[in-house]
C-alpha positions in Angstrom: 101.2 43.7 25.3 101.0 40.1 25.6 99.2 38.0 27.1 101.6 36.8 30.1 102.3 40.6 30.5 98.1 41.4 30.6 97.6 38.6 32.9 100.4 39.9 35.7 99.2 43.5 35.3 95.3 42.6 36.0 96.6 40.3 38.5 98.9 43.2 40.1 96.4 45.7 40.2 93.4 43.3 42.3 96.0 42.6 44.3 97.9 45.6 45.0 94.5 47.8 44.9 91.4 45.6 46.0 88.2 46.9 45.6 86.4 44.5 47.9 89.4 43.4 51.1 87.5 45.0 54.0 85.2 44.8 56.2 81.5 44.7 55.9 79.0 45.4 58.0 75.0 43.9 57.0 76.1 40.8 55.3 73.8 38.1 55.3 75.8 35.1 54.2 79.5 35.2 56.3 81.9 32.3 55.3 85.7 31.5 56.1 87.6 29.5 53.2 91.0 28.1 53.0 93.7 26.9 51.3 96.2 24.7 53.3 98.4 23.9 50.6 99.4 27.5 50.7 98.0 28.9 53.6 95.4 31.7 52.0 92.9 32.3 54.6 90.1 34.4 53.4 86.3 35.2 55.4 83.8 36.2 52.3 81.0 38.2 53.4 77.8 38.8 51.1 75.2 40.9 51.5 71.9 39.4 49.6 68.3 41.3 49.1 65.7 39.5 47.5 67.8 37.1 45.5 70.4 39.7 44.5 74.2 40.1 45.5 73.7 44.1 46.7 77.3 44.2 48.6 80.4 41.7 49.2 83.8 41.9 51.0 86.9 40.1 51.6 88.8 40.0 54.3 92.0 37.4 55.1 95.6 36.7 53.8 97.0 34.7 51.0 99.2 34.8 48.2 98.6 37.3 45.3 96.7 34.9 42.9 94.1 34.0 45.9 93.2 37.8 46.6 93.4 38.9 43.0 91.0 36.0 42.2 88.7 36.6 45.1 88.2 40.5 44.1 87.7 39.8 40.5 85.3 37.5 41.4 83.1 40.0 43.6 83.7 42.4 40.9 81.7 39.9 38.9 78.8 38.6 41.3 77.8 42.4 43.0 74.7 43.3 41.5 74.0 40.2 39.9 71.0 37.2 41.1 72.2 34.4 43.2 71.7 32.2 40.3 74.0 34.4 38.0 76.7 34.2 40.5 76.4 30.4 40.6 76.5 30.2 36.3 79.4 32.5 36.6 81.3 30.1 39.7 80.4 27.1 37.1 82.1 29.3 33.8 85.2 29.6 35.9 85.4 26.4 36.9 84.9 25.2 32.9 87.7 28.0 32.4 90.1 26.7 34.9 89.9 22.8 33.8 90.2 24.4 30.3 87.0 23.3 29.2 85.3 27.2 28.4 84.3 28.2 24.9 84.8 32.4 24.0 81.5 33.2 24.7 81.7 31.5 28.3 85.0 33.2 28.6 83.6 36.7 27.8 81.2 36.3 31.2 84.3 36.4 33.1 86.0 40.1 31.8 88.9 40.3 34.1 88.6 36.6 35.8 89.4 35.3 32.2 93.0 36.2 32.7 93.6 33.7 35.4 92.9 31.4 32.5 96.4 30.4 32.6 95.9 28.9 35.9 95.2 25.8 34.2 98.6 25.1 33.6 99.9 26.2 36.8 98.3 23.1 39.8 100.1 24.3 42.4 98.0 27.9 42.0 94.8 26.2 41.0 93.9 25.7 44.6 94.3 29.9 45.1 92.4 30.8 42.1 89.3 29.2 43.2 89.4 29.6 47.0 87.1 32.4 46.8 85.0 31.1 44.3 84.7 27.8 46.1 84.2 29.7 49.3 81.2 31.4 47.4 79.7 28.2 46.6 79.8 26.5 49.8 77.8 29.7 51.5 75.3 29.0 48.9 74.7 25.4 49.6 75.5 25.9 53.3 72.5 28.5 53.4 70.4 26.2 51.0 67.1 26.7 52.6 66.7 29.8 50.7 69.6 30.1 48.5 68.1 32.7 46.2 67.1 35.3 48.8 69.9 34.2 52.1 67.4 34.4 54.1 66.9 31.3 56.4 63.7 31.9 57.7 62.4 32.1 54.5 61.0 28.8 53.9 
């Protein structure tokens, strides 16, 4: 299989069959990201304990890349620190400017097929709306980043 064919299969399958696009009930960080170039319109919910993702969801519309991207991505940060998910948001961002090395590329398991994105500008915006969306919670809710919670500090 190459690698065209590996990239439109994972692609297909997040997708066709997302793990994460529903609702969620308990999250603690709530954010709505867009894309106007292309319309994607997705509300990313987290759910953060004690500085670790414990639960995410998607909800929203948008074009296959978009979604695909936004599931693989919570695939990827559920179960991980706040700070992991940040490294990983930077890794696909090196990977998407095609600036990653292999072992930065291995961090991403599925993600890494959108790597091809990089050639593609008009789908660059999609790619990285959830990530992006991701990122903007974190700095939004900056007063305590690594545990969401804003009466924290």
């Amino acid at each position: 299989m190459d690698t065209k064919e590996l990239y439109r299969e994972i692609l297909n399958e997040h997708n066709l069959n997302p793990s994460h696009k529903k609702d969620m009930n308990g999250a603690t960080l709530t954010l709505n990201g867009v894309n106007p170039s292309c319309g994607d319109n997705i509300t990313l919910n987290l759910k953060v304990e004690n500085g670790i993702i414990v639960d995410g969801s998607f909800t929203g519309s948008g074009c296959a890349v978009s979604q695909a991207s936004c599931d693989m991505m919570l695939d990827l940060v559920i179960g991980k620190s706040v700070e992991e998910a940040k490294s990983l948001d930077g890794i696909f961002m090196k990977m998407i400017r095609g600036e990653i090395s292999e072992e930065e590329m291995e961090a991403l398991d599925e993600a890494a097929s959108l790597q091809d994105i990089a050639r593609m500008p008009a789908r660059v915006k999609c790619a990285v709306l959830g990530w992006r969306t991701m990122r903007e919670m974190f700095e939004t809710n900056s007063k305590c980043a690594t545990c969401a919670n804003s009466n924290c500090h």
